[in-house]
N, C-alpha and C positions, 0 to 999 in steps of 0.2 A: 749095215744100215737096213736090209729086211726085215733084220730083228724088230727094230725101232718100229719101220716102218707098220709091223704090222700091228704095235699094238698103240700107236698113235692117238687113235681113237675110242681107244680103252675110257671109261671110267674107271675112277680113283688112283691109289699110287701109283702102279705100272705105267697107266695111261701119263699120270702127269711126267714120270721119269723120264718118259721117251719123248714126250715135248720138249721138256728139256735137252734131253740129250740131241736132240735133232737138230736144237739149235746151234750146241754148242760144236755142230758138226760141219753146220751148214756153215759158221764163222771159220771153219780151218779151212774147210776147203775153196771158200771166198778170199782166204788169206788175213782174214780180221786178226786173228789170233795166227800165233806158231805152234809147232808143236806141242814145247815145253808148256805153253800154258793152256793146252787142249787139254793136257795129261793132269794138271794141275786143275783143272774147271772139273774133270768129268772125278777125278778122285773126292772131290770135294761135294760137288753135288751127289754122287753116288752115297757115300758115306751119310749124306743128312738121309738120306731116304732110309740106309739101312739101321738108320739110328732111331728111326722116328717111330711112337709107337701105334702104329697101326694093328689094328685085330691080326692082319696078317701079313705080321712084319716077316714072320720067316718066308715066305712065298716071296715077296720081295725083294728082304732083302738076296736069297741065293738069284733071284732075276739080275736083279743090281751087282752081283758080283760076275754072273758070266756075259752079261753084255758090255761089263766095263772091260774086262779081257779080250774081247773081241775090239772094243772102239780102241781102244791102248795098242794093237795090235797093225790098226790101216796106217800106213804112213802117207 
C-alpha cells in the first residue's frame, strides 16, 4: 500500500492506477469485495492500464506489473 500510496497524487497513468488500485483495496479490506474478486478487479484494471497506449506505456506498464504482485500477494 506505500507503493500506492505514494504515488496517489501523481498526474497521469500511474497516478490514476493507484487511485484505482486504492480503491479497489480499500473495498477488500472493508470486506466489500473477497479475495477472489480483489484478484480478479486488480488483474483486470491493471491489464487496461498496460494495455493502453500511453507515450509511456512501458514505464507503466512494468509499474502495473510489480504493484499488482505486491497487492496479489496481502491477504
Amino acid at each position: 500500500m506505500d507503493e500506492l500510496l505514494k504515488h496517489k497524487d501523481d498526474k497521469g497513468p500511474i497516478g490514476d492506477l493507484a487511485r484505482e488500485l486504492i480503491v479497489i483495496m480499500n473495498d477488500y479490506k472493508a470486506g466489500s469485495i473477497n479475495k477472489a474478486d480483489r484478484d480478479e478487479i486488480i488483474n483486470e484494471v491493471t491489464a487496461i492500464y498496460k494495455a493502453h497506449g500511453h507515450a509511456d506505456q512501458e514505464i507503466v506498464a512494468k509499474w502495473a506489473i510489480n504493484i499488482t504482485k505486491v497487492l496479489l500477494s496481502v491477504v
